[in-house]
N, C-alpha and C positions, 0 to 999 in steps of 0.2 A: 821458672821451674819450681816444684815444690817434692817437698820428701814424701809427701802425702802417697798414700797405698792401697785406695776403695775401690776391688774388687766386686765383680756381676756376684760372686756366688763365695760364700766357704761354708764349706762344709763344717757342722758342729758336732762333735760327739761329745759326750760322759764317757770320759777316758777309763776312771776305774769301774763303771758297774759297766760298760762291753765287755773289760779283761777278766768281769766275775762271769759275764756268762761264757765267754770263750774258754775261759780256765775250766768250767763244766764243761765244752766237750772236750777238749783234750784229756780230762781226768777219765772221761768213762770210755776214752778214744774211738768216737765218733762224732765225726767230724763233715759227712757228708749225707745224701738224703735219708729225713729220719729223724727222730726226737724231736732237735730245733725247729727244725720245716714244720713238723708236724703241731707243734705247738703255736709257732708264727700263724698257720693255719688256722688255728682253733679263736686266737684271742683276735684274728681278723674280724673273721665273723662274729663274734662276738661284739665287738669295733662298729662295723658297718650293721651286722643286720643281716647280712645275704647269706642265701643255706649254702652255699658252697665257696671253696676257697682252695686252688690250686697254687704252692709258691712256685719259683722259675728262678732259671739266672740269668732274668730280662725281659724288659718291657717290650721288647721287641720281640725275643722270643713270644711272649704272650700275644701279642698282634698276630703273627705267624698264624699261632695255634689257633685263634681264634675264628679264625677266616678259612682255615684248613678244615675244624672240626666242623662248621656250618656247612663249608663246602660236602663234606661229607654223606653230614646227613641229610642235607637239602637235594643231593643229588645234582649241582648245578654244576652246568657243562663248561670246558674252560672256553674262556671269552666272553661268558657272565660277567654282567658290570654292576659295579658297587659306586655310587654317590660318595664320595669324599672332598675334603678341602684342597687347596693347595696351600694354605698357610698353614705347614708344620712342620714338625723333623720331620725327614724323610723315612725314616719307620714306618711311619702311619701309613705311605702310600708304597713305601715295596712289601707290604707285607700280601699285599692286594696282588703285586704284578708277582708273589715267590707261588702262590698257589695258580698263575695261567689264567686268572682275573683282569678285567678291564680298571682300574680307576678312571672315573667320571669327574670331573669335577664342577663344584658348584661353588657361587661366591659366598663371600662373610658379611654379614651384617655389623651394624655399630659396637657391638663386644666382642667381634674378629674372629667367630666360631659360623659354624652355619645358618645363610639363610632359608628360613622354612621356606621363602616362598621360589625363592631358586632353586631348591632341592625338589619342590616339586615339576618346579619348569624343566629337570634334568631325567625325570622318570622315563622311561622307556619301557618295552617289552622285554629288552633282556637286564632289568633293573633286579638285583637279587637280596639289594641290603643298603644301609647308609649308616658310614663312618662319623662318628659325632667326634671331636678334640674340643676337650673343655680347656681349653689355649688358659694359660696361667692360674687355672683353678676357677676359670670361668662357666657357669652353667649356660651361658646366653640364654638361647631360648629351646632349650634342649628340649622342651615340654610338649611345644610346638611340635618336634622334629620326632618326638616319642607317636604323636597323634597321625601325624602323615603316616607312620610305617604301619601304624597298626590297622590302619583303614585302607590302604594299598597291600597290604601281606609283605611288608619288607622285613627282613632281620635288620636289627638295630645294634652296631658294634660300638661300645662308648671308649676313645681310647681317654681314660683319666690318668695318663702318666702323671698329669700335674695339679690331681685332685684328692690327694688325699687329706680328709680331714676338711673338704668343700662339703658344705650343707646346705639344704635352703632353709629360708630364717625361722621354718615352724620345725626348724631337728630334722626332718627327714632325712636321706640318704639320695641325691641325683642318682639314677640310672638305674632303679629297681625295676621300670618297666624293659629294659634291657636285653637283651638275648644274653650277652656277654659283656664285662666291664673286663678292662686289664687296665693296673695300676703300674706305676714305673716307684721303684727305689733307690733308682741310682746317685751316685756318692754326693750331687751336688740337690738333689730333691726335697721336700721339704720331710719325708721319713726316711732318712739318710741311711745306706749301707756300702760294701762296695762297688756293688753291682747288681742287682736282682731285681723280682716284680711278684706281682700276683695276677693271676687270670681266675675271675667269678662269674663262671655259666649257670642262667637260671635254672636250666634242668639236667636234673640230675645223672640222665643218660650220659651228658656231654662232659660232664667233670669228671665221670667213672671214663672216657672216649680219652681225654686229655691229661688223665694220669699215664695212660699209657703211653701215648704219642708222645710224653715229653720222657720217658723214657724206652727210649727204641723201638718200643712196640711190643716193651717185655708187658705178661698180663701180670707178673707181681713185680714188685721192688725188692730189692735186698734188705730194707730195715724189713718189711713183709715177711719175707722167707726166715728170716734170723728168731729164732724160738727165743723164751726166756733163761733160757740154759746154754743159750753160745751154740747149738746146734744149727747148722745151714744148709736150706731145703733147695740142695741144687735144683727140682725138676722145675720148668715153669714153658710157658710157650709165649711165642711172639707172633701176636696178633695184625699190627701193622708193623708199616715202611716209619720209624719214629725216626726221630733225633734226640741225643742226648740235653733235655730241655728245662732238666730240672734244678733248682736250688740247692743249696746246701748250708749246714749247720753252722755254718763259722758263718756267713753273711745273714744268716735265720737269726742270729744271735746277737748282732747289732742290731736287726731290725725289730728286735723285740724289746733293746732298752728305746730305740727313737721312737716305738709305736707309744710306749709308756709316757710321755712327754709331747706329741702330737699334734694335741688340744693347745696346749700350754703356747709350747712356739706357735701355732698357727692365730695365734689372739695376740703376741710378740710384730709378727707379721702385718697383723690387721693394723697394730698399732703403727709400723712404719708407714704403713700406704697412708693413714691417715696424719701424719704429721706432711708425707708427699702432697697430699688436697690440702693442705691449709697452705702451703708453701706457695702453692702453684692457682689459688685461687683468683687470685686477681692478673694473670702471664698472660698477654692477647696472643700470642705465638705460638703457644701451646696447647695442644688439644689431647688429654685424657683420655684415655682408652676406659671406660664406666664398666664395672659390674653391674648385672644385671640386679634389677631391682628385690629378688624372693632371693638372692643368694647368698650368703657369706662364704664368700672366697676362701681358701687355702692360701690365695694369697704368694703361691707361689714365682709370679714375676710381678714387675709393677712398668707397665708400657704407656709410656705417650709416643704420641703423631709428631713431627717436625719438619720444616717443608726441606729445611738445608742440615739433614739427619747424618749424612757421613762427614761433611766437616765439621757437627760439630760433636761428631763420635772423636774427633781427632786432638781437637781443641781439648777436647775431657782428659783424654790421654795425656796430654801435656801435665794437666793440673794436678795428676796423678790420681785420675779417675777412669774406671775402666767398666765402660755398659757392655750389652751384649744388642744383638738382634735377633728378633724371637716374630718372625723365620722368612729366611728368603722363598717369595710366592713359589711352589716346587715347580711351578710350568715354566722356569727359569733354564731349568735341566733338561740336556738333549732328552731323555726319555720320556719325559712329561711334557715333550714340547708340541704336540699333536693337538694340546690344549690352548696353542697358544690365543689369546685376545678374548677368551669364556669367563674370562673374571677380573673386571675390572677396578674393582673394590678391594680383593686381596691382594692384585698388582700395586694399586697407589697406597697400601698401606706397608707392604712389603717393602715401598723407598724410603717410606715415613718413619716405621717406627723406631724406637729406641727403648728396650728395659732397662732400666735403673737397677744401681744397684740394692738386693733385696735380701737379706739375711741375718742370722742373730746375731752376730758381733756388731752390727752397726749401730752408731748412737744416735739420738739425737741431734746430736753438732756433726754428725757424718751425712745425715737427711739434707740439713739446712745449707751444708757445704756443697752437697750434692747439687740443690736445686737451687741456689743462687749461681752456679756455674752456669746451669744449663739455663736459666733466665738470660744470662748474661751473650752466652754463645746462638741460642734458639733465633730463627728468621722465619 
């Protein structure tokens, strides 16, 4: 047994500049949609590049929306099928079944996101879109999967919960050819807050559609209605059937000191995964989950393949080390199991994998502890 204590994930804040911008909204007490959002908003784009930027209180909520507002304006009738994976959280794929959509599923290729040439063997007549998961901050071969939809008339949903601060290696931003990208910021993410996300629709119709939906279906907000004088314009109307969907300033305002630092951790990151390749370069046992080759990662998980992956998830545990798995195949699940035996690439990767642990507290001698374990345990 050892005292040792290496956690999959912690979260990292800058404890006094969050409580400096927290202490700003409690000072002007506002505290919910408004100012922060709106600021969070601004320095996104800013950030990425992309004309629009809706915040949320969730990456999931943003899948939602995102499949909902397409639905909308595509006119696509429920039992329209959307191409997605089975390797990921399960977000990704009921956000599909919460609007009366079909998920489809297609297998993964060698960076565990989709294969272009699967997604096209999955097209159909009532095909209305394909769900891209850049899995760990991975682009795979997104470029690919960007070229199928636009020569099929597909909408293309990118979900980047785990891509923030992913580039490919000439600067660019993944998923500008996109219909809609939704980012995730949840507490253990690599732009840490305690819950929230962003949803970025290419046009501008749908980001004006998806302000509203993510509040009620009111057509103003209340920071909106509120003058510069404290006065409040009760009248306003409600255009759709919404949900309360939106963000707010206390969580806007830690993600605005994490967005500030970003870059910084995610080149901290880069550096972990690459002391994990010098560790693991000579392991016959182990097989590396590879970034693709135009991408620098986010860097958000760090996965290898292992043929005897739960004992030696257990083994780790002992050592006082603690991976995660990132994600069981979703056709695993009565609901998705209609799919059963359509992927069997994300199935044998689904027993295989293991992420490591990956975050800024770890050191060096936490890398090398890590990966002479799993030398040690791996079959």
């Amino acid at each position: 047994m050892t005292n040792k204590n290496i956690q999959l994930f912690v979260p990292y804040f800058r404890t006094e500049e969050c409580l400096a911008q927290i202490r700003e909204c409690l000072e002007k007490g506002w505290t919910g949609l408004g100012f922060k959002t709106l600021e969070l908003e601004e320095k996104w784009k800013e950030y990425t590049g992309l004309p629009h930027a809706h915040y949320l209180n969730s990456a999931t909520a943003g899948l939602d929306l995102a499949v909902r507002v397409l639905k909308l304006q595509h006119k696509w009738q429920d039992g329209a099928e959307i191409i997605s994976t089975p390797l990921t959280f399960v977000s990704t794929n009921h956000a599909i079944l919460y609007n009366n959509l079909k998920p489809v599923f297609a297998d993964v290729d060698e960076y565990l996101c989709l294969n272009p040439q699967s997604v096209l063997e999955h097209i159909t007549p009532k095909t209305r879109a394909v769900m891209f998961v850049g899995l760990g901050g991975n682009t795979g071969q997104l470029q690919k999967v960007e070229q199928i939809c636009k020569e099929k008339g597909l909408s293309l949903i990118l979900d980047a919960a785990h891509m923030s601060g992913t580039r490919y290696t000439d600067g660019s931003l993944p998923g500008k050819e996109a219909d809609v990208i939704v980012y995730s910021y949840q507490a253990v993410k690599n732009m840490p807050t305690g819950d929230s996300g962003m949803i970025c629709f290419k046009e501008a119709k749908n980001d004006e559609i998806v302000r509203k939906l993510s509040w009620l279906g009111i057509n103003k907000d209340t920071f909106a209605r509120t003058s510069g004088s404290g006065a409040y314009k009760w009248k306003y109307d409600v255009e759709y059937l919404g949900y309360k969907d939106h963000g707010n300033s206390i969580m806007a305002a830690l993600g605005l000191v994490s967005l500030h630092y970003l870059d910084r951790d995610n080149a901290y990151r880069r550096q972990l995964a690459a002391w994990y390749d010098e560790a693991f370069k000579n392991a016959k046992n182990i097989h590396l989950v590879p970034v693709a080759p135009n991408c620098e990662s986010s860097r958000h998980l760090y996965q290898i393949l292992i043929s005897n992956r739960d004992e030696c998830l257990l083994a780790l545990n002992e050592c006082g080390i603690f991976p995660g798995v990132h994600y069981r195949d979703n056709i695993h699940y009565k609901m998705y199991a209609y799919a059963e035996g359509t992927c069997p690439n994300a199935r044998a990767a689904s027993d295989r994998t293991l992420s490591l642990p990956m975050h800024l507290k770890l050191t060096k001698q936490d890398v090398d502890y890590v990966a002479q374990r799993v030398k040690e345990y791996a079959k």
